[in-house]
C-alpha positions as CSV (number, residue, x, y, z in Angstrom):
1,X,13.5,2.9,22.6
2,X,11.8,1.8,19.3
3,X,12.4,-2.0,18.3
4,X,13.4,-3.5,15.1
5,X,13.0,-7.5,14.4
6,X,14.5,-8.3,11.1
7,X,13.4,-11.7,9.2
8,X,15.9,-13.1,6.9
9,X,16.7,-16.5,5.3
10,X,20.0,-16.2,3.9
11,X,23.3,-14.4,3.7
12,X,22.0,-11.6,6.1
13,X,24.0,-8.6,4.3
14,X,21.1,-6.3,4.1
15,X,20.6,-7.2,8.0
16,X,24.0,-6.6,9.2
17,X,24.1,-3.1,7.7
18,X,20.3,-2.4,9.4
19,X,22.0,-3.7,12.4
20,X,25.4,-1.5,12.1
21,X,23.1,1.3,11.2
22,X,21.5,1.5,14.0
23,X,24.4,-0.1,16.4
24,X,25.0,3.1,18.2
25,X,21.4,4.7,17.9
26,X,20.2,5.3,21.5
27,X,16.5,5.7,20.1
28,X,16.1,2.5,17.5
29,X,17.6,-0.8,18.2
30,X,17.6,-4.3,16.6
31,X,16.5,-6.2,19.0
32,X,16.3,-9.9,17.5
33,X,16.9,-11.8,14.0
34,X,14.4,-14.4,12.8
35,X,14.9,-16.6,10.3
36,X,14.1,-19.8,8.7
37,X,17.0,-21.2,7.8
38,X,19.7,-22.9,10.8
39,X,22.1,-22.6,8.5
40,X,21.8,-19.0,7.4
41,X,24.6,-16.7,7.8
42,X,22.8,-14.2,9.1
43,X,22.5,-16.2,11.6
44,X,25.9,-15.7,12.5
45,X,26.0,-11.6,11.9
46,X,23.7,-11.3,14.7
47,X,25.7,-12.7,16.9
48,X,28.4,-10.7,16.2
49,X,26.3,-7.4,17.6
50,X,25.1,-9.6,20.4
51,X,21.7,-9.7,18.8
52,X,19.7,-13.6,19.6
53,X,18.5,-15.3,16.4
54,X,15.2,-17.1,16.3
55,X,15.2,-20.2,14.2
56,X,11.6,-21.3,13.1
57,X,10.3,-24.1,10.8
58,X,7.5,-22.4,8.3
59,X,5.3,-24.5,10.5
60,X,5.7,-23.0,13.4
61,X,6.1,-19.6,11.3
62,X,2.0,-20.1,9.9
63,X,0.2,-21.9,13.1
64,X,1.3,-19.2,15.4
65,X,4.1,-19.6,17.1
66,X,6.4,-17.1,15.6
67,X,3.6,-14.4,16.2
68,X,3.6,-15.6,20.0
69,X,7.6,-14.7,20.1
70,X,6.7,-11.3,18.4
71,X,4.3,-10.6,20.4
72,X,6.7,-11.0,23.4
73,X,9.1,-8.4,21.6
74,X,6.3,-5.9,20.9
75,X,8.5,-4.6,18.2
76,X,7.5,-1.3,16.3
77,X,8.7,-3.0,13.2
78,X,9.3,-6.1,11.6
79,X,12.0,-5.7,8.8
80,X,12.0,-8.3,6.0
81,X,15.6,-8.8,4.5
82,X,16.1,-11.4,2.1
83,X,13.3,-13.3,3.7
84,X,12.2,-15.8,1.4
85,X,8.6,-17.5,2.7
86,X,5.3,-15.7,2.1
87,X,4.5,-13.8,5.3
88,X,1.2,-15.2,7.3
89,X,-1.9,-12.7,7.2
90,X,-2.1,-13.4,11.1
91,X,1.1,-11.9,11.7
92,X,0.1,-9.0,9.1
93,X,-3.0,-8.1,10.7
94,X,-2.1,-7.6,14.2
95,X,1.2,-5.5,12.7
96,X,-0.6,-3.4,10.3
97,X,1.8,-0.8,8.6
98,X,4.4,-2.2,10.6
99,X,5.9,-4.6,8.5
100,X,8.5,-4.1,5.7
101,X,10.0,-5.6,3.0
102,X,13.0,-4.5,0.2
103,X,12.2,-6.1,-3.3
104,X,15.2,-6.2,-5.7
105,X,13.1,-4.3,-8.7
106,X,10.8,-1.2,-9.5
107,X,7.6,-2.8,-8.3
108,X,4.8,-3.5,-9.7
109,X,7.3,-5.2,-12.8
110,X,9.4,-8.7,-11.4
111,X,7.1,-8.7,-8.1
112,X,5.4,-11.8,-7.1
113,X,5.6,-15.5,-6.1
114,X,9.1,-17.0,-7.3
115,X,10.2,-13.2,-8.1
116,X,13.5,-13.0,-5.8
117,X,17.3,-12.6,-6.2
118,X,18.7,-13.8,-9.1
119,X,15.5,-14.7,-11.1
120,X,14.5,-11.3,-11.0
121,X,18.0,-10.3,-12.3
122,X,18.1,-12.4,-15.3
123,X,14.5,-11.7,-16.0
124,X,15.6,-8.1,-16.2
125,X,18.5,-8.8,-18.5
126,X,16.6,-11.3,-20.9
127,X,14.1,-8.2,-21.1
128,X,16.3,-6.0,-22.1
129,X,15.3,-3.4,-19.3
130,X,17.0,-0.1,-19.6
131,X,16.6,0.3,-15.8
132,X,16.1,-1.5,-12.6
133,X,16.1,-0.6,-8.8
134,X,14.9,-1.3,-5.4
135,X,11.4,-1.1,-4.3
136,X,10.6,-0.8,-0.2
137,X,7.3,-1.2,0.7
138,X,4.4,-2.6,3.2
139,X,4.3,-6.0,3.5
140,X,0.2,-7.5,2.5
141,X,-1.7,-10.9,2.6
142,X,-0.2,-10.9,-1.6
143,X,3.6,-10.8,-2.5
144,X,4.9,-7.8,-3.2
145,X,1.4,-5.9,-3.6
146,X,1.6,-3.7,-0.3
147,X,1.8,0.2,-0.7
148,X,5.1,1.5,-1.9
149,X,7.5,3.4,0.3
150,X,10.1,4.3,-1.8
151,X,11.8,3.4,-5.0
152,X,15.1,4.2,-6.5
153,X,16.2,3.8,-9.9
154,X,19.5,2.7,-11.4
155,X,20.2,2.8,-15.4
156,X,21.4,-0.7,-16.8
157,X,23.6,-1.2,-20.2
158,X,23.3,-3.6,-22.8
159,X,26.0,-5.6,-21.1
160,X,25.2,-5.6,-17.8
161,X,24.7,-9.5,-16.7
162,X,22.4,-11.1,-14.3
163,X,25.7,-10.6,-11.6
164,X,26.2,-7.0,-12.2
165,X,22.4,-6.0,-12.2
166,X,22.6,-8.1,-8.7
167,X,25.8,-5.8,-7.7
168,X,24.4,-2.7,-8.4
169,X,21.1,-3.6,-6.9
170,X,22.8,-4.4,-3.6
171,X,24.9,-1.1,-3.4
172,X,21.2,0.6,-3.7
173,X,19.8,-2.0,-0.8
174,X,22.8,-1.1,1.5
175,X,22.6,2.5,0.4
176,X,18.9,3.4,0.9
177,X,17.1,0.3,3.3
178,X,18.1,1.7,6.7
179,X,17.3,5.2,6.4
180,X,14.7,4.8,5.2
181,X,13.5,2.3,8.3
182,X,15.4,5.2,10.1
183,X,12.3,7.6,8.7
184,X,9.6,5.4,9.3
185,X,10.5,5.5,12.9
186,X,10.8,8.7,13.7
């Protein structure tokens, strides 16, 4: 059975449908949910799929204590879902290739520290971009640098708002993010 941790810090939407995804795969399972945040709601999606959260302080997150709870798991790979902290190069270099990560944009453009959610939308918007999309791709010691897996691209109108470039961004997240986890574990 291949394992799946999944790091989040917020709403967990993209993590429940990775979750429900594989819910009834007898090969790939989520077998935990880390985040950052106690109050997180994804906190609470786990635990409807009977899946233990991890709660950690970015302390214990970058002096080795979250890679020691990994490391326990021995997970084939860790997910990154709306997970908002820079990811330690400790944790990178004993899972090399094995960590993920969705960005809300066709990287290289809108990638990089403070580049998440809803600043990347209305940086898109302000821009005038005639296109957006989602960009999955190995996680690195730099935000957002790590080889690209896959993109996909979805056209934007002159009226499109921050809100609805964030809407159609997430139909492509819950669309595309879990088969193509689905592939990388095969």
């Amino acid at each position: 059975m291949k394992k799946i941790v999944i790091f989040a810090s917020g709403s967990g939407t993209n993590a429940e449908n990775i979750i429900q995804f594989f819910d009834a795969n007898e090969s790939v399972t989520v077998v935990a949910v880390f985040t950052n945040n106690a109050a997180a709601k994804v906190i609470e999606r786990a635990s409807k799929y009977e899946i233990p959260a991890v709660i950690f302080s970015e302390e214990e997150l970058n002096k080795g204590d979250v890679l020691q709870k990994i490391n326990e798991i021995q997970p084939d790979l860790i997910v990154l879902a709306g997970f908002l902290l820079k990811f330690p190069e400790h944790i990178i270099i004993d899972y090399p290739d094995r960590i993920i990560n969705i960005h809300p944009a066709l990287l290289p453009k809108y990638g990089g520290k403070g580049m998440y959610g809803m600043n990347i939308h209305k940086a898109i918007v302000e821009n005038k971009e005639s296109e957006t999309g989602i960009s999955i791709h190995y996680v690195n010691e730099n935000y957002d640098e790590g080889n690209i897996i896959f993109q996909k691209s979805i056209a934007l109108s002159a009226e499109d708002t921050p809100e609805i470039v964030a809407a159609k961004i997430h139909k492509l997240e819950q669309k595309y993010f879990p088969g193509v986890i689905a592939g990388l574990l095969v």
